[in-house]
GUSE-678134 format. One record per residue (C-alpha): residue number from 1; residue in one letter; chain; x, y, z. Coordinates in nm, 4 decimals, padded with zeros to 6 digits. Layout:
REM residues N
  num  residuo  cadena        px        py        pz
  NUM        A       A         X         Y         Z
...
REM end
This chain:
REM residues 478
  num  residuo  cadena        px        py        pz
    1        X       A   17.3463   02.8527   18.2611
    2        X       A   17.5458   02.8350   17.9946
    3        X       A   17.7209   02.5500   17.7749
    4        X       A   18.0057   02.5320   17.5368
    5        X       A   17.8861   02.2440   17.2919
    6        X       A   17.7968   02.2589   16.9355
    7        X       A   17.4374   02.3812   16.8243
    8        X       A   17.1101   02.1664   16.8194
    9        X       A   17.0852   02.1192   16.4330
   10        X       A   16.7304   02.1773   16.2369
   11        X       A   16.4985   01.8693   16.2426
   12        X       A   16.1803   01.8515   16.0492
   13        X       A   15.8872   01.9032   16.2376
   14        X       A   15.6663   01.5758   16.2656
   15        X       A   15.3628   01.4729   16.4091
   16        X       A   15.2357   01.5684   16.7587
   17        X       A   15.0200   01.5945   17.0114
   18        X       A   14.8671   01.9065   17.0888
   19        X       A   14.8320   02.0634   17.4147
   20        X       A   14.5300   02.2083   17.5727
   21        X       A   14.3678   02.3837   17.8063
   22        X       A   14.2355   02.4129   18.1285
   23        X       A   13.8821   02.4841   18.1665
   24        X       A   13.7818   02.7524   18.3759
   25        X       A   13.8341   03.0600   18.6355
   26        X       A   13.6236   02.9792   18.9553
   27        X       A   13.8857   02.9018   19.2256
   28        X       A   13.7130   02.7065   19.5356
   29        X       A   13.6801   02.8872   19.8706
   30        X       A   13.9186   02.6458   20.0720
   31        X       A   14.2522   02.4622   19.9035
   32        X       A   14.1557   02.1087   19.7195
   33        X       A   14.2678   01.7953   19.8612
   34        X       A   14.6498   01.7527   19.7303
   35        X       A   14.5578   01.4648   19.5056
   36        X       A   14.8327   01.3477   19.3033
   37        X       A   14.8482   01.4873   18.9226
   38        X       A   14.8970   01.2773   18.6174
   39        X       A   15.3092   01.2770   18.5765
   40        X       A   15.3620   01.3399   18.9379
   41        X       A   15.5291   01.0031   19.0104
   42        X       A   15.8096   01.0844   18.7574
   43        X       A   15.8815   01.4226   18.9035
   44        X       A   16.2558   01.4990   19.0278
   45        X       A   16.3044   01.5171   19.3853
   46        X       A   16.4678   01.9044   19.3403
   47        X       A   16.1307   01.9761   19.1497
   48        X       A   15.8846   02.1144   19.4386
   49        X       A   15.5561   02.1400   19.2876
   50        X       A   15.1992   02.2390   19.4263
   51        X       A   14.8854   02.2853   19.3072
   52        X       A   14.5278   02.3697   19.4174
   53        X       A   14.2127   02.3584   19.2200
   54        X       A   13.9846   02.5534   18.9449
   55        X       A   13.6628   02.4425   18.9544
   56        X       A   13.4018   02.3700   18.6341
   57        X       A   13.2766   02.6227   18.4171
   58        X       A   12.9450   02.6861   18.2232
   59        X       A   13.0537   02.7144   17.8248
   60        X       A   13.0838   03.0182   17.6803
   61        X       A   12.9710   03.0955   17.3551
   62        X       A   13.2301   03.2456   17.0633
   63        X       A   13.1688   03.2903   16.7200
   64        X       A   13.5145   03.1821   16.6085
   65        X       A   13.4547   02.8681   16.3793
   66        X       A   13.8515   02.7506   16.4191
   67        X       A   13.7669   02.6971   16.7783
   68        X       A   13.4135   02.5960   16.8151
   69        X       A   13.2672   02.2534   16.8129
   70        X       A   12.8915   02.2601   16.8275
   71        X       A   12.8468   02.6374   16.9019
   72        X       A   12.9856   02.6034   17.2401
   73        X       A   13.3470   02.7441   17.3404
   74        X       A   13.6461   02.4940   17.3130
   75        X       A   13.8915   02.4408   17.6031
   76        X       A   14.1216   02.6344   17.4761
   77        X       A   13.9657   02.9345   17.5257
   78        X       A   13.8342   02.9020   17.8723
   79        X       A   14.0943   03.1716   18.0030
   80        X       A   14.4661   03.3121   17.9362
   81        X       A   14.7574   03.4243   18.1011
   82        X       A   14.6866   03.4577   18.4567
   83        X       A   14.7855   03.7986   18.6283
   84        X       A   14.9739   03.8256   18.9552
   85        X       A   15.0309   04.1173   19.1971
   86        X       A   15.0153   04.1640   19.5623
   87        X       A   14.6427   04.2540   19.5357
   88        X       A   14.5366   04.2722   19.8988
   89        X       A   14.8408   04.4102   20.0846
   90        X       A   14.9817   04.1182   20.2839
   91        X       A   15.3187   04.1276   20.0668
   92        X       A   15.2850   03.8484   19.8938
   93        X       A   15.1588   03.7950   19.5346
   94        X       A   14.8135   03.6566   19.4615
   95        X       A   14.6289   03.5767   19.1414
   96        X       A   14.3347   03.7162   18.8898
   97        X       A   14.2132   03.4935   18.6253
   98        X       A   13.9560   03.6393   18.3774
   99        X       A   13.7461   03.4731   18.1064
  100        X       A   13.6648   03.7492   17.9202
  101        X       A   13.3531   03.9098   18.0559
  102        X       A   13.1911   03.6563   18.1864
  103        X       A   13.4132   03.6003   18.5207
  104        X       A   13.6924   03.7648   18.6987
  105        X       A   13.8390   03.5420   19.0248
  106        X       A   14.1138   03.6639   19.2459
  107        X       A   14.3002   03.3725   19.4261
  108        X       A   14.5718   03.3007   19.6879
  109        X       A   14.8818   03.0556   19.6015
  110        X       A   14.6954   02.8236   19.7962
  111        X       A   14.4103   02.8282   19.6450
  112        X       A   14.1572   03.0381   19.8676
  113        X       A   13.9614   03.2827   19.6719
  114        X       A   13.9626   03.6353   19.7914
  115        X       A   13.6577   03.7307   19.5283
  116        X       A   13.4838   03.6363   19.2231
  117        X       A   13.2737   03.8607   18.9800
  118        X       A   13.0571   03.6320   18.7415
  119        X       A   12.8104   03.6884   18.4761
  120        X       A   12.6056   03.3967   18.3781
  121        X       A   12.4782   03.5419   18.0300
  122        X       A   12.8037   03.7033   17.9270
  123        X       A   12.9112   03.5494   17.5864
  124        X       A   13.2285   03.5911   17.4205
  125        X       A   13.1047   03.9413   17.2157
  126        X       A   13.2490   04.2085   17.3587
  127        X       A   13.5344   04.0753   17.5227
  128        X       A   13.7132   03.6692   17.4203
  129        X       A   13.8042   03.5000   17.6836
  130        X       A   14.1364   03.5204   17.6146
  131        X       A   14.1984   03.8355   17.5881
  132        X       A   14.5100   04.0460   17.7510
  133        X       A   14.4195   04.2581   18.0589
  134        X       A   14.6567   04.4407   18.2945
  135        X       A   14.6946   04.4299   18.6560
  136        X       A   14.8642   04.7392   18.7830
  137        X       A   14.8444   05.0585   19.0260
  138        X       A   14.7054   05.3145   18.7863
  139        X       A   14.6628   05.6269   19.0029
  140        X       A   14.9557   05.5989   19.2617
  141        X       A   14.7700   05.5001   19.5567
  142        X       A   14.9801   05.1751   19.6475
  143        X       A   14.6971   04.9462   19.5610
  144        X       A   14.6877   04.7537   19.2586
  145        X       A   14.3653   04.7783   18.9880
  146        X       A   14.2694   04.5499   18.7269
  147        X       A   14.1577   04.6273   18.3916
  148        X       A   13.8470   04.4188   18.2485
  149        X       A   13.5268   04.4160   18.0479
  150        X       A   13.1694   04.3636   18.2140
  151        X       A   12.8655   04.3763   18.0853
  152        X       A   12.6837   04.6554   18.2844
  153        X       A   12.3340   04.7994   18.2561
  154        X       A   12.3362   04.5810   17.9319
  155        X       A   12.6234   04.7309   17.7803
  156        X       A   12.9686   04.6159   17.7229
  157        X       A   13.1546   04.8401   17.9401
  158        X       A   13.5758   04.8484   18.0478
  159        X       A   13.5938   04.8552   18.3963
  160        X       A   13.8787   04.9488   18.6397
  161        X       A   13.8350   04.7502   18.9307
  162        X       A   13.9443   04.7220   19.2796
  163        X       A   14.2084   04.4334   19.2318
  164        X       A   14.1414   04.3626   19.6168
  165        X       A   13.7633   04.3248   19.6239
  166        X       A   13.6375   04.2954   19.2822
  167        X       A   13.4586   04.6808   19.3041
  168        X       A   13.4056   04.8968   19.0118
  169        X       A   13.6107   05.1993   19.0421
  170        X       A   13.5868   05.3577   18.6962
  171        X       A   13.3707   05.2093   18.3481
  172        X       A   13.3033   05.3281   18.0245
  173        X       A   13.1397   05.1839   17.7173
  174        X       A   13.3227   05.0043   17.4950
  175        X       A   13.2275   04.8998   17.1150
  176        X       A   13.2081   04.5821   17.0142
  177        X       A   13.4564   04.4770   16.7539
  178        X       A   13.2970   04.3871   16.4348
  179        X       A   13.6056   04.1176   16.3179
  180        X       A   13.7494   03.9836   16.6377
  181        X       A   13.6437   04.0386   16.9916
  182        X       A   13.9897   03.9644   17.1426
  183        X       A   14.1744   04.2732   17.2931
  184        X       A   14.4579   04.4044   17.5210
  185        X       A   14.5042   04.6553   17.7378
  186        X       A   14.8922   04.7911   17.8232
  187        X       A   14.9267   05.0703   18.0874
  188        X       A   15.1863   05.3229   17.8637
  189        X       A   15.3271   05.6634   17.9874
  190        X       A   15.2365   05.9022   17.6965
  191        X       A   15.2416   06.2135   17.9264
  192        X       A   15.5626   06.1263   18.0748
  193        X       A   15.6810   05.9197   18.3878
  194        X       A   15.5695   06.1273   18.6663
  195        X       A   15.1495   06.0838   18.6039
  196        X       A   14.9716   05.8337   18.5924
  197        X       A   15.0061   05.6235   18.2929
  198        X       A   14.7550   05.6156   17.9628
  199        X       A   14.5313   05.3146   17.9265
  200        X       A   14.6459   05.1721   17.5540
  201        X       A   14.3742   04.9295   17.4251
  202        X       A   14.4544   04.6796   17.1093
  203        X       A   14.1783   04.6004   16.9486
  204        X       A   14.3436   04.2696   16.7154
  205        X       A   14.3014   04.3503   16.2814
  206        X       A   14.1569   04.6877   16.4249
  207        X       A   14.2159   04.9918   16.6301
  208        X       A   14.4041   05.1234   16.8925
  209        X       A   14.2255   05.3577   17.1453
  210        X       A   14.4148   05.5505   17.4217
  211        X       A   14.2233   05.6113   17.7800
  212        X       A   14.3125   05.8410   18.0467
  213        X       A   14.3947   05.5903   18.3331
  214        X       A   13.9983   05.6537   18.5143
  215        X       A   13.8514   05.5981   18.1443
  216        X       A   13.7035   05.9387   18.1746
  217        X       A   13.8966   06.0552   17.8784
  218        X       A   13.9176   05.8684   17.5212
  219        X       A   14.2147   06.0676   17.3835
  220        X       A   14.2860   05.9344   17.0555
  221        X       A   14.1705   05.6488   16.7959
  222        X       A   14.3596   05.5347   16.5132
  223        X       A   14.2741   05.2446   16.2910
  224        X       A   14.5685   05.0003   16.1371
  225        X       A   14.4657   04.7616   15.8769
  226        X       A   14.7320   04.5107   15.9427
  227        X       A   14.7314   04.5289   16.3710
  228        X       A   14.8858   04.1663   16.5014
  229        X       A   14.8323   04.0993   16.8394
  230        X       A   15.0516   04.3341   17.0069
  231        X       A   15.1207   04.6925   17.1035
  232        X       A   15.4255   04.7968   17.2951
  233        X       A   15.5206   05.1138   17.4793
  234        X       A   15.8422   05.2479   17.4562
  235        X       A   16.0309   05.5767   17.5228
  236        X       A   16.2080   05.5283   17.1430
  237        X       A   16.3772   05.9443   17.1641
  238        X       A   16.4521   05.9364   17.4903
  239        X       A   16.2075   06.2232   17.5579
  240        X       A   16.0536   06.0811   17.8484
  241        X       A   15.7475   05.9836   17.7072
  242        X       A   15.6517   05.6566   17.5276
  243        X       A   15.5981   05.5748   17.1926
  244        X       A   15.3028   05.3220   17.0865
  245        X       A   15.4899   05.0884   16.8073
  246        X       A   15.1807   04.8430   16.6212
  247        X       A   15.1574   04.6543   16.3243
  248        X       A   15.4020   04.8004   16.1288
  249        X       A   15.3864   05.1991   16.2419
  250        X       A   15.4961   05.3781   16.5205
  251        X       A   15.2922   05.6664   16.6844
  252        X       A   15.3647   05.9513   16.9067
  253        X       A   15.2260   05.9979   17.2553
  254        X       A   14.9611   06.2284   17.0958
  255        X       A   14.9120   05.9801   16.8211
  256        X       A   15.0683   06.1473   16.5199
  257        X       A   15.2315   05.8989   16.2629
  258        X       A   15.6440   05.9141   16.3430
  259        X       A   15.7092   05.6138   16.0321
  260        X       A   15.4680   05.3833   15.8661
  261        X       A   15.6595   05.1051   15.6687
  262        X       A   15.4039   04.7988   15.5299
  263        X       A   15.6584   04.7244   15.2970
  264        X       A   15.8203   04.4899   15.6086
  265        X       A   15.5648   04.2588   15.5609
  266        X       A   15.6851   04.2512   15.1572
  267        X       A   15.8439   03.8811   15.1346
  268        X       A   15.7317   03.7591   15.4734
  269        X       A   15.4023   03.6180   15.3312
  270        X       A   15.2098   03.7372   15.6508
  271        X       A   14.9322   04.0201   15.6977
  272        X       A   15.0237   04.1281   16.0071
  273        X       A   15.3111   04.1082   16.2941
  274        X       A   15.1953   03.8503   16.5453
  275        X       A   15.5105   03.9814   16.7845
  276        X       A   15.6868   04.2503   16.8360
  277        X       A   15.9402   04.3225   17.0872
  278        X       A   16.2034   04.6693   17.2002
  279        X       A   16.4984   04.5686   17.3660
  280        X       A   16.8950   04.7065   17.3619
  281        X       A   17.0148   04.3788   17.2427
  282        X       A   17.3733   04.4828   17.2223
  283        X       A   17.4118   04.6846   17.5387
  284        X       A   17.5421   05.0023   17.2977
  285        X       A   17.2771   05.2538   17.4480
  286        X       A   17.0344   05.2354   17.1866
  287        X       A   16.7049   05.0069   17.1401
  288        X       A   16.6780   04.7915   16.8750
  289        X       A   16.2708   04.6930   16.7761
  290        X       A   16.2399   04.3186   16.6940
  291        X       A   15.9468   04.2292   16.4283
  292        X       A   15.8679   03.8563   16.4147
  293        X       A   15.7494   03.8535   16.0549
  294        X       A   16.0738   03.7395   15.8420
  295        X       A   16.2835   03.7488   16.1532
  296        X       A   16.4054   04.1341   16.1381
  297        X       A   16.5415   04.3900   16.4122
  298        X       A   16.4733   04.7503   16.2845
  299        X       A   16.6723   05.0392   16.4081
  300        X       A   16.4272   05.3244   16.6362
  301        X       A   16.3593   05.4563   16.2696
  302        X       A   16.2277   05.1728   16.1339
  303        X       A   16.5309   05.0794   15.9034
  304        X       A   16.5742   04.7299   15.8713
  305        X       A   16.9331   04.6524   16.0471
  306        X       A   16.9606   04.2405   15.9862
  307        X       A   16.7345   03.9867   15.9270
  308        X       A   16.7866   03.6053   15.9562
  309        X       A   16.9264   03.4206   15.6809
  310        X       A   16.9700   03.1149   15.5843
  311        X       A   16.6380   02.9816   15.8054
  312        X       A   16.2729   02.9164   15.5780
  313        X       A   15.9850   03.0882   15.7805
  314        X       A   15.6319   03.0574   15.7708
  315        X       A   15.4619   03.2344   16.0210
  316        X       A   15.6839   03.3335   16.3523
  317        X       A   15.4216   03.3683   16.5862
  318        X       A   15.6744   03.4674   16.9080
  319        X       A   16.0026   03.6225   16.9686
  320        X       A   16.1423   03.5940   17.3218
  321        X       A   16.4255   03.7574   17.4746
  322        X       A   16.6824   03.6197   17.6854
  323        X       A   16.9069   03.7611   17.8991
  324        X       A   17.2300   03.6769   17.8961
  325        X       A   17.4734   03.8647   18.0894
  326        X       A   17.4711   04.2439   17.9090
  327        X       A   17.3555   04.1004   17.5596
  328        X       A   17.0642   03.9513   17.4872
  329        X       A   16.9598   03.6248   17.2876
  330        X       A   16.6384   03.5870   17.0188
  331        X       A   16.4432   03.2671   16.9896
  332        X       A   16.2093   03.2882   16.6759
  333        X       A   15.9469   03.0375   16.6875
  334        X       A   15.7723   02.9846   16.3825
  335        X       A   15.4125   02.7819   16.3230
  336        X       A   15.4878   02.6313   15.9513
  337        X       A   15.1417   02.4412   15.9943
  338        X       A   14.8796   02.6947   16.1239
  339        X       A   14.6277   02.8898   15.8862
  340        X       A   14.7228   02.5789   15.6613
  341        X       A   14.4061   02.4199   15.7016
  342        X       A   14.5676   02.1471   15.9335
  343        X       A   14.4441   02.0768   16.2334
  344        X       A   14.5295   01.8070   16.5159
  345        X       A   14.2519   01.6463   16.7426
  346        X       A   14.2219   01.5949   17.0948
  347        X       A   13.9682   01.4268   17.3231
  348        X       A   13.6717   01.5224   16.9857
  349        X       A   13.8283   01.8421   17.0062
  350        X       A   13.9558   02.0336   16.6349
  351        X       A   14.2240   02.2289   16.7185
  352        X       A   14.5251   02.4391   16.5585
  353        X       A   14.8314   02.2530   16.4292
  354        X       A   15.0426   02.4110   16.6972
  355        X       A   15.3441   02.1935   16.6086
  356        X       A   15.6177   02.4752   16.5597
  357        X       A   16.0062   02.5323   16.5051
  358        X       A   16.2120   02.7753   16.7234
  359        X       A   16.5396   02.9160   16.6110
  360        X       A   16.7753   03.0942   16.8489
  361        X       A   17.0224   03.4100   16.7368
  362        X       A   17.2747   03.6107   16.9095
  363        X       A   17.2109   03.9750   16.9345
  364        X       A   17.3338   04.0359   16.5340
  365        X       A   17.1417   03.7320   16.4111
  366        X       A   17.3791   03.4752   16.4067
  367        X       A   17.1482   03.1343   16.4264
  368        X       A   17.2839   02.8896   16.7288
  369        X       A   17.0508   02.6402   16.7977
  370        X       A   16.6671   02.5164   16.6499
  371        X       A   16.4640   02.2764   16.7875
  372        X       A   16.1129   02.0820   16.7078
  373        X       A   15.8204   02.1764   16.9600
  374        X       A   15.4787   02.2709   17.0812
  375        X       A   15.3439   02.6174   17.0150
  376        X       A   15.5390   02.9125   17.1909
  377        X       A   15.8024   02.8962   17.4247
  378        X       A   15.8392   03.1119   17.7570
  379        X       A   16.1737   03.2348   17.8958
  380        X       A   16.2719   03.2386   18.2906
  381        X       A   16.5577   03.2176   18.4653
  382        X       A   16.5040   02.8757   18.6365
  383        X       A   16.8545   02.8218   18.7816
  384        X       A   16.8292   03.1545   18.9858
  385        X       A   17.1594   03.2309   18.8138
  386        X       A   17.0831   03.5475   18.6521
  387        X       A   17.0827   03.3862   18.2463
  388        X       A   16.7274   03.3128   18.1203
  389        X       A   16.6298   02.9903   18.0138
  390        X       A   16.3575   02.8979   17.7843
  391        X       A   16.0688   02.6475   17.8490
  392        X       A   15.9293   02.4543   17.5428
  393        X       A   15.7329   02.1823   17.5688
  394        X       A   15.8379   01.8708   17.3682
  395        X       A   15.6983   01.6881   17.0711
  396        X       A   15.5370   01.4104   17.3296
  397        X       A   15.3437   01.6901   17.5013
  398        X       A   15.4616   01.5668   17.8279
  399        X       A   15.7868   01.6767   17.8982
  400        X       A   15.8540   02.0731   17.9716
  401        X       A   16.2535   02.0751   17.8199
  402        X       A   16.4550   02.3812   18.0005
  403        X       A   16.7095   02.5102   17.7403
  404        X       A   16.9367   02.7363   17.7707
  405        X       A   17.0286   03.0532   17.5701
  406        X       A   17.2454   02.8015   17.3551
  407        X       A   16.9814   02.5444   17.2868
  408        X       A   17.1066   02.2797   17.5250
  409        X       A   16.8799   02.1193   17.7430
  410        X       A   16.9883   02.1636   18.0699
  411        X       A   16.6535   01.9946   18.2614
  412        X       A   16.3064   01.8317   18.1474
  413        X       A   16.0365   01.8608   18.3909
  414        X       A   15.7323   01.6057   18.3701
  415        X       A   15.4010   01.7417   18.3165
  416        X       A   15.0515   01.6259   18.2364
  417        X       A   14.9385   01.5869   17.8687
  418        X       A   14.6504   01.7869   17.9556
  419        X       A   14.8110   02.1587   18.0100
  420        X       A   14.7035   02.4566   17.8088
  421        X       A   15.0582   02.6728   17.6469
  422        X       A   14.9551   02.9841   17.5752
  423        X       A   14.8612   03.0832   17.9231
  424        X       A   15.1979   02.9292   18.0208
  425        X       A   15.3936   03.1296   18.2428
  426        X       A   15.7417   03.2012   18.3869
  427        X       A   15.8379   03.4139   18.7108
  428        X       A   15.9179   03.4576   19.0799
  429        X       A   15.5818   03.4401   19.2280
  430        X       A   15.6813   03.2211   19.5540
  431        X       A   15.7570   03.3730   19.8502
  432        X       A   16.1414   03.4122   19.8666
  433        X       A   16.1824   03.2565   19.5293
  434        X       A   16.5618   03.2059   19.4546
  435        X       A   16.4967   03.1185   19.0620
  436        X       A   16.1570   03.1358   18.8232
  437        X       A   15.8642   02.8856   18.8952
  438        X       A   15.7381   02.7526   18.5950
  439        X       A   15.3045   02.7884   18.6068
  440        X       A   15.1122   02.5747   18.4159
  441        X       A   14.6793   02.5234   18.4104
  442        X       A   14.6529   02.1410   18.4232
  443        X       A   14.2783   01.9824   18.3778
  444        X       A   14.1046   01.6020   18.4558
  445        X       A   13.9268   01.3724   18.2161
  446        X       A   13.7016   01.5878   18.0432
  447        X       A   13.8376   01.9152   18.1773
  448        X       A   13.5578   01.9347   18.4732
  449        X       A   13.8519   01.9583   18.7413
  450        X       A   14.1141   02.2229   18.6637
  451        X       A   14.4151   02.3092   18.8717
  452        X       A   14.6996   02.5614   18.8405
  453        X       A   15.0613   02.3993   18.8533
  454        X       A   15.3377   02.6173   19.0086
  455        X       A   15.6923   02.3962   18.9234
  456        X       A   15.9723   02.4862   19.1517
  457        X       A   16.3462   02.4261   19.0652
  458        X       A   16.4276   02.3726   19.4834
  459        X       A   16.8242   02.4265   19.3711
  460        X       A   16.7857   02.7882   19.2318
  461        X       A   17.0979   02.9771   19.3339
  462        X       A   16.9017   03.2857   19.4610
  463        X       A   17.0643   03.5819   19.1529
  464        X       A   16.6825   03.5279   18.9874
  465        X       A   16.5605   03.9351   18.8981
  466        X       A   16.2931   04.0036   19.1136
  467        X       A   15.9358   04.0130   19.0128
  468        X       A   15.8567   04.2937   18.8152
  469        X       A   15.4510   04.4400   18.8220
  470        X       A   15.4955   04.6527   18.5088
  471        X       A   15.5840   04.3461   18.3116
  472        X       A   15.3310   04.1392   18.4498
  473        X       A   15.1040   04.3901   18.3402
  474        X       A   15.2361   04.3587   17.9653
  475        X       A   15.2532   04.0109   17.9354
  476        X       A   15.1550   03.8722   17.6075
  477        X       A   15.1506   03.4932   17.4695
  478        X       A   15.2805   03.6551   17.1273
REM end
């Protein structure tokens, strides 16, 4: 969907409400009754939206004092980013939601739940709830497996598990992190394309440890003082095996150091890379690596080839990439207030400042557009036309604005004030989807009823890529 009209200018960002979260992964055994959502009434009529419901949660404990009120577990960290995958066979795609390990819950898009692991006395130590975990076929057998932490015979263990029933396949102990208990897990292809892949685990201001895909095998740890939030896999040489590129190094397959640079965090007044992104922006043949701190792409070497001018930057928590034909487009969205001390309040709730600024660049940098919102955008090709958009959610907190790749808002889609962002998703997951459905975790009064949101554009022209599993199974909120 594209535009010819001038660039959204810069506007300062001003005060807002801050979104939050749903409150928990326990999906009911039958669908809820299709009560009508706050904002439903001002929905379009080419906006098909349904819903069915999470039920309450028992608070988890965290020892993370930005999030806690009262030594029990704020909303927003009831659970992240829900995974979706065609876990029991019937060719259409169901959903996992974990909260760290305390509960794992595997759902239909109508809201029947196929199984649910749960741990009453599971606290947020060895595993946050928000933590990344993959959902993927790891051994080749056609079935999918999730990756997870449970707390077995009294020990923190990561489990592969039966994505259809729930079952332990494969566990091994785990250490607790002694900083922050939030990790990922990517499945990466160190050996090369035709095996099984490599279990890559991000431990976040940590480590990074590499599994064999049944855990039986730790096969390399290395430590990196100034690890963000994300680790991705890429084959860099064109060898056929992937390269592990975190923080601000890049490692082999067999973890030997290829470059370490920390002097790209010199000037950028962060610690660490929140984001980090590999992509062939120009469509020459050759990846470019994206690094959110200053906004800079790097060449495969780790030479810096541009970085944006002209545009003040605090902390640019997320870079997204849109497609656009054979080039691709960067939105930059930076968090001037966070790790400030500011923080905005909701329902008794102290949260982050999450109002941020997002900037969008053509493949050499050249700024386009910037607009005001709340935190991180997600990008999705809404209009089925092929061309991302990119989902933000507006200053009022309830409006979702559709832009696209030049900053024009092409749709606004009402939503409830009481949504969660970071778990915010964008994808095909509907049977015979013709665009991206926007999903959302909406929550009641008091966040004792919980529902995931699936937004449909009903005009979607059908040229929407098709769902892809190994993507899914990197997703990231950074």
């Amino acid at each position: 969907m594209r535009h010819a009209r001038r660039p959204i200018t810069a506007a300062a960002a001003t005060a807002a409400l801050a979104a939050a979260l749903l409150a928990a992964a326990d999906a009911p055994d039958r669908p809820a009754r299709p009560d009508a959502a706050e904002g439903d009434d001002a929905i379009s009529p080419r906006i098909r939206k349904r819903r069915f419901e999470v039920s309450s949660h028992r608070p988890v404990r965290l020892s993370h004092p930005a999030w806690v009120q009262g030594g029990r577990i704020t909303l927003p960290h009831c659970f992240h980013i829900p995974r979706f995958g065609d876990v029991d066979g019937d060719g259409e795609l169901e959903m996992i939601v974990c909260r760290g390990a305390g509960q794992q819950s595997a759902v239909d898009l109508d809201g029947r739940r196929l199984w649910r692991y749960r741990d009453e006395h599971a606290d947020g130590r060895p595993c946050r709830v928000d933590s990344k975990l993959p959902l993927y076929d790891l051994d080749g057998d056609g079935k999918l497996e999730l990756v997870c932490v449970r707390v077995l015979d009294g020990r923190p263990k990561l489990c592969v598990v039966n994505a259809a029933d729930g079952s332990v396949k494969h566990a091994r102990p785990i250490a607790v992190a002694p900083r922050e208990p939030h990790l990922s897990v990517i499945p990466a292809w160190l050996e090369g394309a035709k095996g099984p892949p490599s279990l890559v685990v991000h431990r976040d201001y940590w480590r990074i440890e590499v599994y064999t895909h049944d855990l039986k095998e730790r096969r390399w740890v290395r430590n990196v003082p100034e690890l963000g939030h994300t680790t991705v896999a890429s084959d860099l040489d064109g060898d056929g095996r992937e390269e592990l590129w975190v923080g601000t190094r890049l490692f082999g397959p067999d973890g030997r150091t290829i470059w370490s640079k920390p002097e790209l965090l010199e000037g950028t007044g962060e610690s660490h890379p929140d984001s980090l992104r590999v992509a062939d922006l120009d469509a020459d043949g050759e990846p470019e690596l994206v690094f959110a701190p200053g906004g800079r792409v790097l060449a495969p070497d780790g030479r810096i080839r541009w970085a944006l001018k002209g545009v003040e930057l605090t902390e640019v928590q997320s870079v997204r990439l849109l497609r656009t034909g054979r080039r691709r487009r960067i939105a930059w969205t930076d968090h001037p207030f966070t790790g400030k001390g500011t923080h905005l309040r909701w329902r008794g709730f102290r949260l982050r400042d999450v109002r941020s600024r997002t900037v969008i660049t053509d493949h050499a940098g050249k700024a386009l557009a910037a607009f005001d919102g709340l935190h991180t955008p997600e990008p999705g090709d809404w209009d089925g036309d092929g061309d991302d958009e990119l989902f933000m959610l507006a200053r009022s907190g309830d409006v979702m604005e559709v832009r696209d790749a030049d900053g024009e808002v092409v749709d606004r889609i009402a939503i409830p004030k009481r949504v969660y962002i970071s778990d915010m998703l964008v994808l095909p997951c509907l049977p015979g989807a013709r665009g991206a459905q926007l999903v959302l975790h909406e929550f009641g009064p008091g966040g004792r009823r919980t529902w995931c949101a699936i937004y449909e554009n009903t005009r979607a022209r059908g040229r929407c890529p098709p769902f892809d599993q190994l993507r899914m199974a990197r997703q990231t909120c950074y």
